[in-house]
C-alpha positions as a LaTeX table, in Angstrom:
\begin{tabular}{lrrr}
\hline
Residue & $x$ (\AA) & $y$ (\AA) & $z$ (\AA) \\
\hline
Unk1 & 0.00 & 0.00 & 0.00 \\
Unk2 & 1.32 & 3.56 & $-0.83$ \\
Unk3 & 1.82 & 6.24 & 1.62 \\
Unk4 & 0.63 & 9.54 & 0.55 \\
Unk5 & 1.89 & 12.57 & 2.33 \\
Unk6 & $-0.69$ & 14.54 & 3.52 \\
Unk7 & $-0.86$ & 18.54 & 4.16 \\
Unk8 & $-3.15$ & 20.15 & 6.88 \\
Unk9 & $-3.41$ & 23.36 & 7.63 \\
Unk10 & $-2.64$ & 24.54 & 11.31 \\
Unk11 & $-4.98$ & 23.33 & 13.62 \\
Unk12 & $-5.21$ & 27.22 & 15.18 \\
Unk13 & $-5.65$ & 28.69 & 11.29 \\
Unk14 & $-8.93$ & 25.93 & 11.18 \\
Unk15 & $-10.35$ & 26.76 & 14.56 \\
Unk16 & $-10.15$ & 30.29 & 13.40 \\
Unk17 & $-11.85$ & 29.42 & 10.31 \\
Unk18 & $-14.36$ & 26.98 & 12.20 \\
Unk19 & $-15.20$ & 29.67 & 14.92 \\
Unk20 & $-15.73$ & 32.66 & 11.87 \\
Unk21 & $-18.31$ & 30.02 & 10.54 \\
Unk22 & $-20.07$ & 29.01 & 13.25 \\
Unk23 & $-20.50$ & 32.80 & 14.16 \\
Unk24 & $-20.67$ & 34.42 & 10.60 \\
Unk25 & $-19.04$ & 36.77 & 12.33 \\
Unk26 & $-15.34$ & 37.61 & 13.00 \\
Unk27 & $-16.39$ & 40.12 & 15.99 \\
Unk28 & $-17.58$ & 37.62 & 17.31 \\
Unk29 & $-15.81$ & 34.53 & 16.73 \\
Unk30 & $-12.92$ & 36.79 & 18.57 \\
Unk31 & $-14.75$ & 36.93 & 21.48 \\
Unk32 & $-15.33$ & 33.36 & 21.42 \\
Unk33 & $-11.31$ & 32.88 & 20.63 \\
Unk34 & $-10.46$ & 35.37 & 23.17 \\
Unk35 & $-8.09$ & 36.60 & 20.45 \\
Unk36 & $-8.35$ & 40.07 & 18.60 \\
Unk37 & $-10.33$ & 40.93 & 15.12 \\
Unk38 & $-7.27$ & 41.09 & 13.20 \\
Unk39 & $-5.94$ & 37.96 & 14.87 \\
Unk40 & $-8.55$ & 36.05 & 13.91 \\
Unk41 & $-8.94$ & 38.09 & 10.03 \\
Unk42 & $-5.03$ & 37.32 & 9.26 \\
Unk43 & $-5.74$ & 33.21 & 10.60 \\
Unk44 & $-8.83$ & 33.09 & 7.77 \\
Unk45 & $-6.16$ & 34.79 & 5.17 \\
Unk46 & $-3.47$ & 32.04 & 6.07 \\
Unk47 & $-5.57$ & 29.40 & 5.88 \\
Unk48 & $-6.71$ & 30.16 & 2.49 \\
Unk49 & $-3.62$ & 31.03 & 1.12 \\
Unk50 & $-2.15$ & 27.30 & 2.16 \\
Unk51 & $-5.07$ & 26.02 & 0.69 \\
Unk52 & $-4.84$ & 27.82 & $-2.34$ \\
Unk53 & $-8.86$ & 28.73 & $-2.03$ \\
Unk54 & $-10.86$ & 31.60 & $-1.25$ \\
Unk55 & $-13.33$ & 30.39 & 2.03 \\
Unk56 & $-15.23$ & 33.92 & 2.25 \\
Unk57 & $-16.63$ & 36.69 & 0.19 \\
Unk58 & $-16.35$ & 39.64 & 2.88 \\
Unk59 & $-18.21$ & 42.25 & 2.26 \\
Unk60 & $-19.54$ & 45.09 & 4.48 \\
Unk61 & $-19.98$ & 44.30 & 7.74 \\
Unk62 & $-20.78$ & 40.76 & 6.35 \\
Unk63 & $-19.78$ & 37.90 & 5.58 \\
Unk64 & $-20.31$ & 34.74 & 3.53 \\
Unk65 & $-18.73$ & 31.21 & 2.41 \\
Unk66 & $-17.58$ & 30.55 & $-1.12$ \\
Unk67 & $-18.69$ & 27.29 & $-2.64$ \\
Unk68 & $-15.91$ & 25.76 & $-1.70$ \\
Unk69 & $-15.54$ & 27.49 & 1.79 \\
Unk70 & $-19.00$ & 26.01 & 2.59 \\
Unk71 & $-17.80$ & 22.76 & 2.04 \\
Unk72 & $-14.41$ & 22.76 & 4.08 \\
Unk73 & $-16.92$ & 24.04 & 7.17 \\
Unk74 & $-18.81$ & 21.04 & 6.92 \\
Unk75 & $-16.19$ & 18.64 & 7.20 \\
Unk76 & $-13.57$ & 21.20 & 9.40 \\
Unk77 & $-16.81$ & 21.61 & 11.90 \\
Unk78 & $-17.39$ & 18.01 & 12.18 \\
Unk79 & $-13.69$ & 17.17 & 12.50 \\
Unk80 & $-13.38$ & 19.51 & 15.28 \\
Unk81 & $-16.23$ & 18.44 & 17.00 \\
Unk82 & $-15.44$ & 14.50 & 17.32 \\
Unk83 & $-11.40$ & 15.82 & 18.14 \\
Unk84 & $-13.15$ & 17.84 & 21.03 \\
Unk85 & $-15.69$ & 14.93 & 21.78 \\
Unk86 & $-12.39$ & 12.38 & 22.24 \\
Unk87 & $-10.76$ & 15.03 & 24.18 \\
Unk88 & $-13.51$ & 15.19 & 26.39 \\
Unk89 & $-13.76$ & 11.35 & 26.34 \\
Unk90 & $-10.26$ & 10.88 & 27.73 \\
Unk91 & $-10.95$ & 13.47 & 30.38 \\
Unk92 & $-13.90$ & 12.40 & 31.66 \\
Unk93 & $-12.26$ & 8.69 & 32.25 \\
Unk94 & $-9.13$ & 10.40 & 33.91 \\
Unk95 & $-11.42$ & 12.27 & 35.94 \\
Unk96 & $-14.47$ & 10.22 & 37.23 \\
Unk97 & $-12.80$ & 7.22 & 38.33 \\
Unk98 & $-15.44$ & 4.88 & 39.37 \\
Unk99 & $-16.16$ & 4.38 & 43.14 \\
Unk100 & $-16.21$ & 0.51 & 43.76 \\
Unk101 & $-18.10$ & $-1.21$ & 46.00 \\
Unk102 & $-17.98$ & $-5.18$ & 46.68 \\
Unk103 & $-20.55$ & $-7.28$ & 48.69 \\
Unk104 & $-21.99$ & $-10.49$ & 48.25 \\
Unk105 & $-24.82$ & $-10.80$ & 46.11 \\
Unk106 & $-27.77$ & $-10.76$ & 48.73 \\
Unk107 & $-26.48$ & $-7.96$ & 50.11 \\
Unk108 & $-25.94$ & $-5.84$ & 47.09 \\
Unk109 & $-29.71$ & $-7.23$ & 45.73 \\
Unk110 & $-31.42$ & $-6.48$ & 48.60 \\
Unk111 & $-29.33$ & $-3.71$ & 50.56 \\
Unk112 & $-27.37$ & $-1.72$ & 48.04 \\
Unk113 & $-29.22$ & $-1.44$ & 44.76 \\
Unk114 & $-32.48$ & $-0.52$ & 46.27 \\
Unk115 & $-30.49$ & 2.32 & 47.49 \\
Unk116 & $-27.96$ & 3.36 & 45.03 \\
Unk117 & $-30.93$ & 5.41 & 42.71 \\
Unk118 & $-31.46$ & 8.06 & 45.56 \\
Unk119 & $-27.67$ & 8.40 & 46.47 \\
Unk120 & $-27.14$ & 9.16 & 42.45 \\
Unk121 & $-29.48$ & 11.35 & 42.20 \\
Unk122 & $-28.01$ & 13.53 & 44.85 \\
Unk123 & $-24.58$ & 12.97 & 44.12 \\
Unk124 & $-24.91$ & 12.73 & 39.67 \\
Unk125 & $-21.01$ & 13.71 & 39.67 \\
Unk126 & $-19.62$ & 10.37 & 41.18 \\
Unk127 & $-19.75$ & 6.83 & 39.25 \\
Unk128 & $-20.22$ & 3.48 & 41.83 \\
Unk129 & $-19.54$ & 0.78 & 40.68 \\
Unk130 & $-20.41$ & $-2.62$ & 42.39 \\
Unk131 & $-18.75$ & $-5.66$ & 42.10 \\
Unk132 & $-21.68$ & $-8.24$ & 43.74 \\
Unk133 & $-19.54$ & $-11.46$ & 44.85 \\
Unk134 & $-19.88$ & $-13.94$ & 47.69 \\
Unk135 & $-16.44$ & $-14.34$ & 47.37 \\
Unk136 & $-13.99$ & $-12.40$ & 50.09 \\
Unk137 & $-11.76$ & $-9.55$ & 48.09 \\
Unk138 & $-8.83$ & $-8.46$ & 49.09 \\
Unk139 & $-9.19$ & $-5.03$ & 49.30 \\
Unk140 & $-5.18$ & $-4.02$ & 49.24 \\
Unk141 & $-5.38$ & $-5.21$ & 45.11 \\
Unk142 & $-7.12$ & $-1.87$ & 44.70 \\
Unk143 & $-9.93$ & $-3.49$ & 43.16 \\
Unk144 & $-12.35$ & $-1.99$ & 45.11 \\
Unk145 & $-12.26$ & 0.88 & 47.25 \\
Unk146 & $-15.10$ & $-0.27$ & 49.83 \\
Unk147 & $-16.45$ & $-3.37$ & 51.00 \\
Unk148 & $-19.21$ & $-4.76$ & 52.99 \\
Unk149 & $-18.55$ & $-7.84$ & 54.97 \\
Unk150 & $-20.56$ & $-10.05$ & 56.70 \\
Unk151 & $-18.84$ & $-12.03$ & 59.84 \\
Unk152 & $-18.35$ & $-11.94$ & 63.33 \\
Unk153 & $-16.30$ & $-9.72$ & 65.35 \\
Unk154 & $-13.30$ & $-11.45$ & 65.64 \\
Unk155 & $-12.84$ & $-12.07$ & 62.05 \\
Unk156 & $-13.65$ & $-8.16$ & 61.07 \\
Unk157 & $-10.84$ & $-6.39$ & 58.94 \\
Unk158 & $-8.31$ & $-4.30$ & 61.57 \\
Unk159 & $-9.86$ & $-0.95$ & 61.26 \\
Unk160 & $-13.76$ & $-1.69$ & 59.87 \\
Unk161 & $-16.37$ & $-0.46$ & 61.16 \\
Unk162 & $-20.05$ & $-2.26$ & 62.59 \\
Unk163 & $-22.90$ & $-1.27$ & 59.95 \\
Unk164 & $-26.04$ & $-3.35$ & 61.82 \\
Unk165 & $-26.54$ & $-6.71$ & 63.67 \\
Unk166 & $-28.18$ & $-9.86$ & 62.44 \\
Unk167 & $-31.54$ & $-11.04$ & 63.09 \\
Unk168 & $-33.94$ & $-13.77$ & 61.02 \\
Unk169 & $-37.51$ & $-14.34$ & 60.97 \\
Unk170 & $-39.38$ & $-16.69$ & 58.81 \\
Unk171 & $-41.99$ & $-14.59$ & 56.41 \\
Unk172 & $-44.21$ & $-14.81$ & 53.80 \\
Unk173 & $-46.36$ & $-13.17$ & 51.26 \\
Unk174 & $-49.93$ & $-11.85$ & 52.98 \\
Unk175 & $-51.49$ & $-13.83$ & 50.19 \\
Unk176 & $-49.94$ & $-17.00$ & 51.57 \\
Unk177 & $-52.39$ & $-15.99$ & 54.91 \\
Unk178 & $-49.86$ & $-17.78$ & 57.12 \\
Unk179 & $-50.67$ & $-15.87$ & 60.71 \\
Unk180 & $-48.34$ & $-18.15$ & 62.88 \\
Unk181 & $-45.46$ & $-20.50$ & 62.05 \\
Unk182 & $-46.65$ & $-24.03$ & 63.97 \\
Unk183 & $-46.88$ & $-27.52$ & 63.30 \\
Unk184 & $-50.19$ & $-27.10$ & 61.31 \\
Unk185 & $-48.74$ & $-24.25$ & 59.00 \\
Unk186 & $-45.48$ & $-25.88$ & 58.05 \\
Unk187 & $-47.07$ & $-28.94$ & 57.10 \\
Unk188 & $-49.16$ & $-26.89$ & 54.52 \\
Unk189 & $-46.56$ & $-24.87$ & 53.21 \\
Unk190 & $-43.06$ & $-25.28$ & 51.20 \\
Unk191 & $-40.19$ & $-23.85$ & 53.22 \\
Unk192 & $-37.78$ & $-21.79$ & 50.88 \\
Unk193 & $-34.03$ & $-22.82$ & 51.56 \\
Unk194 & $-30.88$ & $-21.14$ & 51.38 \\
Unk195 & $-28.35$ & $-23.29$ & 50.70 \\
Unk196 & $-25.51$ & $-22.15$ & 53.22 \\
Unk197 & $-24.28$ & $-24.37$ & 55.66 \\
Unk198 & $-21.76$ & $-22.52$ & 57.07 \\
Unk199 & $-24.46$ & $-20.38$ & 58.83 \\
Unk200 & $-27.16$ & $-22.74$ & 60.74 \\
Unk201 & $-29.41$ & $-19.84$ & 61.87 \\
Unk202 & $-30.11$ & $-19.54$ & 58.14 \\
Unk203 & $-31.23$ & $-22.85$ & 58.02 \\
Unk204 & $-34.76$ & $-24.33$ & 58.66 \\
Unk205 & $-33.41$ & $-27.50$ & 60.16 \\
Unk206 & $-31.64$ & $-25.46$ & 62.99 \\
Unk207 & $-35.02$ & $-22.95$ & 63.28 \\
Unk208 & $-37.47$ & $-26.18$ & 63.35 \\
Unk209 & $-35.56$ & $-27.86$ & 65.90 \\
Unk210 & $-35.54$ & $-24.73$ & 68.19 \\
Unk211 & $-38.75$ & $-24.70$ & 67.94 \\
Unk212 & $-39.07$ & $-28.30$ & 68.99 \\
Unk213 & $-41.10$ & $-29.05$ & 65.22 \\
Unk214 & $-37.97$ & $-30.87$ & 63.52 \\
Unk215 & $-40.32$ & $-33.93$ & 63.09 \\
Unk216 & $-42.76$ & $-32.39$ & 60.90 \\
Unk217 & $-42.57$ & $-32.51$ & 57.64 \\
Unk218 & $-43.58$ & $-29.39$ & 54.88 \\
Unk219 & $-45.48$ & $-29.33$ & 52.05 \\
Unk220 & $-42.44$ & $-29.01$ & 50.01 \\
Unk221 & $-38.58$ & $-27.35$ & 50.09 \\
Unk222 & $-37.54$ & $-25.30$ & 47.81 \\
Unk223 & $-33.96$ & $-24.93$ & 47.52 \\
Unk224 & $-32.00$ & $-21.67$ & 46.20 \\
Unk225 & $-27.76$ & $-20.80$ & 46.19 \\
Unk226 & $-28.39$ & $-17.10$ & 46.40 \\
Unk227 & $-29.80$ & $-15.40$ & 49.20 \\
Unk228 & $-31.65$ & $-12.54$ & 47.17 \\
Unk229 & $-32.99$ & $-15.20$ & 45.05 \\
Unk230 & $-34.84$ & $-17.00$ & 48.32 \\
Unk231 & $-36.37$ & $-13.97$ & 49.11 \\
Unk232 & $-37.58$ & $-12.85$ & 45.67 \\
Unk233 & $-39.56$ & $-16.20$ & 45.66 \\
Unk234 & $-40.75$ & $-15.31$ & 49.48 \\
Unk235 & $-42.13$ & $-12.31$ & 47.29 \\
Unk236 & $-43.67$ & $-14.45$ & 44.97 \\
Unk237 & $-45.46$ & $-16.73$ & 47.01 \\
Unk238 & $-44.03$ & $-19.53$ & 46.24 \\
Unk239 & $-43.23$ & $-20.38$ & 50.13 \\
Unk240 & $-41.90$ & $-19.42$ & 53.71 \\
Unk241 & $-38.31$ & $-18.17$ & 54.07 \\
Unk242 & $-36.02$ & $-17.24$ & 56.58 \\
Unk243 & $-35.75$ & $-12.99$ & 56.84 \\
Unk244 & $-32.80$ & $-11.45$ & 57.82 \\
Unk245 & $-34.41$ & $-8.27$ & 59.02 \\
Unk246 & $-31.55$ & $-6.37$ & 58.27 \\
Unk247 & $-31.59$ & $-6.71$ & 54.93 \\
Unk248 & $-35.24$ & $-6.82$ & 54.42 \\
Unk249 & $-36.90$ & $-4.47$ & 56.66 \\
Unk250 & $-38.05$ & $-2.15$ & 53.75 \\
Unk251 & $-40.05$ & $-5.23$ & 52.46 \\
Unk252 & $-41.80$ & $-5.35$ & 55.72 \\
Unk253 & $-42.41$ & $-1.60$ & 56.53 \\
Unk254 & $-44.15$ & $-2.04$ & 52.75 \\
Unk255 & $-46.11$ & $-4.84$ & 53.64 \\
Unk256 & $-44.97$ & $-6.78$ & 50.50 \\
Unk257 & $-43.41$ & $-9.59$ & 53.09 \\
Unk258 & $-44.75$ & $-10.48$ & 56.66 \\
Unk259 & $-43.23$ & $-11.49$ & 59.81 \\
Unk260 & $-44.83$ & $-15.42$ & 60.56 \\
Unk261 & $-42.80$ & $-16.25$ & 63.58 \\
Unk262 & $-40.71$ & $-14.35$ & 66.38 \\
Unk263 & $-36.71$ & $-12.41$ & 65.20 \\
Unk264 & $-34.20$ & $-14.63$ & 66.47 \\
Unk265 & $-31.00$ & $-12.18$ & 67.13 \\
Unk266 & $-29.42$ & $-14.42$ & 69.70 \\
Unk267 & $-28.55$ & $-17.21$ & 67.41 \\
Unk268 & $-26.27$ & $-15.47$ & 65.17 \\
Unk269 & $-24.84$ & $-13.00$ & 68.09 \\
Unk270 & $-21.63$ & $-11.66$ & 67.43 \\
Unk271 & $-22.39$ & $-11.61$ & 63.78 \\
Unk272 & $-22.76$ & $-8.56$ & 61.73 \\
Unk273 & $-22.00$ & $-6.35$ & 58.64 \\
Unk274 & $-19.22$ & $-4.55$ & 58.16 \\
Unk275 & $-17.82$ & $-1.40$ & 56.44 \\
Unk276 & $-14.28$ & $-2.04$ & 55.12 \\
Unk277 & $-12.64$ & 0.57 & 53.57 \\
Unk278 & $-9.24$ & $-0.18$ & 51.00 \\
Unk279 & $-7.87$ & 3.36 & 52.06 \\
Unk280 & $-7.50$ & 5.13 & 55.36 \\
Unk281 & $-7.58$ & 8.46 & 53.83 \\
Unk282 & $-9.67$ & 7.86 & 50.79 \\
Unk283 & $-10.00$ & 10.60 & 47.84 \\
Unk284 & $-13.20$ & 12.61 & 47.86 \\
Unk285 & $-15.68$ & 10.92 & 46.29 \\
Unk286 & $-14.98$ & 7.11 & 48.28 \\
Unk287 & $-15.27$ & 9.50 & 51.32 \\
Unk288 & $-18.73$ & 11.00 & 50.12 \\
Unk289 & $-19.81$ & 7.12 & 49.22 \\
Unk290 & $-18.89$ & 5.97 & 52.21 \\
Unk291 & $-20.64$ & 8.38 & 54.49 \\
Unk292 & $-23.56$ & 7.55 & 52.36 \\
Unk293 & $-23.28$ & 3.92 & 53.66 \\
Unk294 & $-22.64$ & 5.21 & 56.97 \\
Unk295 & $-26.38$ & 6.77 & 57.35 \\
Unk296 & $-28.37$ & 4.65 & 55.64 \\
Unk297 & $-26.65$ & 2.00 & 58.19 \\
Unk298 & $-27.42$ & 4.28 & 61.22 \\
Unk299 & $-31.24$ & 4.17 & 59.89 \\
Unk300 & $-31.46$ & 0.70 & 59.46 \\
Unk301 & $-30.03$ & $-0.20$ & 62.99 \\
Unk302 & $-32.80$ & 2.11 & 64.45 \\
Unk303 & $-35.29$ & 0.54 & 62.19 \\
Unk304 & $-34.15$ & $-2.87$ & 63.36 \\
Unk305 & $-34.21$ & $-2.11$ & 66.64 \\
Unk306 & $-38.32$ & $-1.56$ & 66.23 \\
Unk307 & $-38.85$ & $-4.34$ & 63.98 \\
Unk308 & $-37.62$ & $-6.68$ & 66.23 \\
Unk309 & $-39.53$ & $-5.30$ & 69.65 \\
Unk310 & $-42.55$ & $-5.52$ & 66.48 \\
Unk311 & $-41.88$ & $-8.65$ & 66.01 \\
Unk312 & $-41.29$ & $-9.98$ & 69.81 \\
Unk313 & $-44.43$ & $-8.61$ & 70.73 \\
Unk314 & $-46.11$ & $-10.12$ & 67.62 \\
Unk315 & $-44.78$ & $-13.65$ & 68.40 \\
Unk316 & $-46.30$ & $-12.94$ & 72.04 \\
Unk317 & $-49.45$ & $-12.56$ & 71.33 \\
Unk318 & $-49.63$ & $-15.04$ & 68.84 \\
Unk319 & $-48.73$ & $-17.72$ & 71.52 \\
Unk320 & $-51.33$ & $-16.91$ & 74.00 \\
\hline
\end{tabular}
């Protein structure tokens, strides 16, 4: 393939031009320019004497493009205006580097995303990103800036800080009309499983057999790997799950989920979720996310706090 060499004009002589055009107007393409009338009247000359063309018919106190003037303004305006869009481009990615935020995937379903909408629309200028994984990341990569964790206090990051405690309750769609979780209501309806091991209270084997029912046997089990996933079928109907109250308390105050049995906070003492952060004196915008994460925590561990005296006192009365 042959090479052709290729002559431009200077990039200041087609701005000049470009500006004149835009304007019709060399007064006030100056202004624009910041550059003087003559500047801007000896830039048009240059440029058309190195293109061997006359670009404008001036007249007085007017102006207006030649044939082939009109032309080169189509194409030098365009040209211009994608160079200035990739400028901008580059800028904006050196600029708005993303704030990232890891958490499992229960936790960013059911605790972060419903959130994230308000916080952008107060804060439009910063990008989060979140990185939803149930597996632990180490946070000195740099691939993340913040991190919720979920674990007891002993194996909390040096340095985190307590979001909210842990508390489950087994609820249910209102359509399901399960009042009371006893031997009579199990046996009519499927239990919805999460399928984590590791953490009994989250199991219905461990919640049945504190509640001396281990022997009876559901309507059905229905199993699911993801947390968010067991509740969105809770929200379906398709069963009873176990709530962490935490994480769904907005379902509750809605009325789109209801409590069937008494919070059980004592079973999974000690654990809770917490705010990790990759820097110790993060730039700006990590700061403004995590403050963000910081109050909506301090609400939910007040809203907790009455759910679960709701939901004592529920269980109470239920019993007698």
């Amino acid at each position: 393939m042959r090479n052709f060499p290729i002559r431009l004009a200077s990039l200041d002589l087609i701005r000049g031009f470009v500006a004149v055009g835009r304007r019709m107007s060399i007064t006030l393409a100056a202004e624009d320019l910041f550059l003087t009338q003559s500047a801007v009247s000896r830039q048009i000359i240059a440029l058309e004497e190195a293109l061997g063309v006359r670009l404008l018919n001036r007249g007085y106190r007017s102006i207006r493009f030649t044939a082939e003037g009109e032309r080169f303004f189509r194409v030098a305006d365009s040209a211009l205006q994608q160079l200035q869009d990739g400028v901008n481009a580059l800028a904006s990615g050196r600029d708005r580097q993303p704030v990232t935020i890891t958490a499992s995937i229960g936790v960013t379903g059911l605790w972060i995303m419903p959130r994230l909408g308000g916080f952008q629309q107060r804060h439009p200028d910063i990008d989060v990103r979140v990185a939803a994984n149930n597996k632990v990341v180490d946070l000195r990569t740099k691939s993340a800036d913040i991190a919720i964790r979920y674990c007891d206090a002993e194996s909390a990051p040096p340095g985190s800080r307590r979001l909210f405690g842990e508390a489950v309750a087994p609820v249910a769609h209102p359509s399901l009309g399960v009042r009371r979780l006893d031997a009579d209501s199990i046996a009519k309806q499927v239990l919805i499983e999460y399928d984590d091991s590791n953490r009994p209270w989250l199991q219905w084997a461990d919640r049945l057999l504190s509640m001396g029912l281990s022997a009876i046997k559901p309507k059905g089990v229905l199993h699911y790997n993801q947390y968010d996933q067991a509740i969105r079928a809770a929200l379906e109907g398709q069963g009873i799950a176990l709530g962490r109250i935490a994480l769904i308390e907005p379902l509750l105050s809605q009325g789109r989920l209801v409590a069937v049995g008494g919070a059980d906070a004592d079973h999974a003492r000690g654990y809770a979720y917490w705010l990790v952060q990759a820097d110790s004196t993060p730039r700006d915008d990590v700061q403004v996310v995590l403050d963000w994460i910081k109050a909506e925590a301090q609400g939910v561990e007040l809203r907790l706090e009455d759910e679960l005296k709701s939901l004592l006192l529920t269980a109470d009365s239920r019993s007698k």
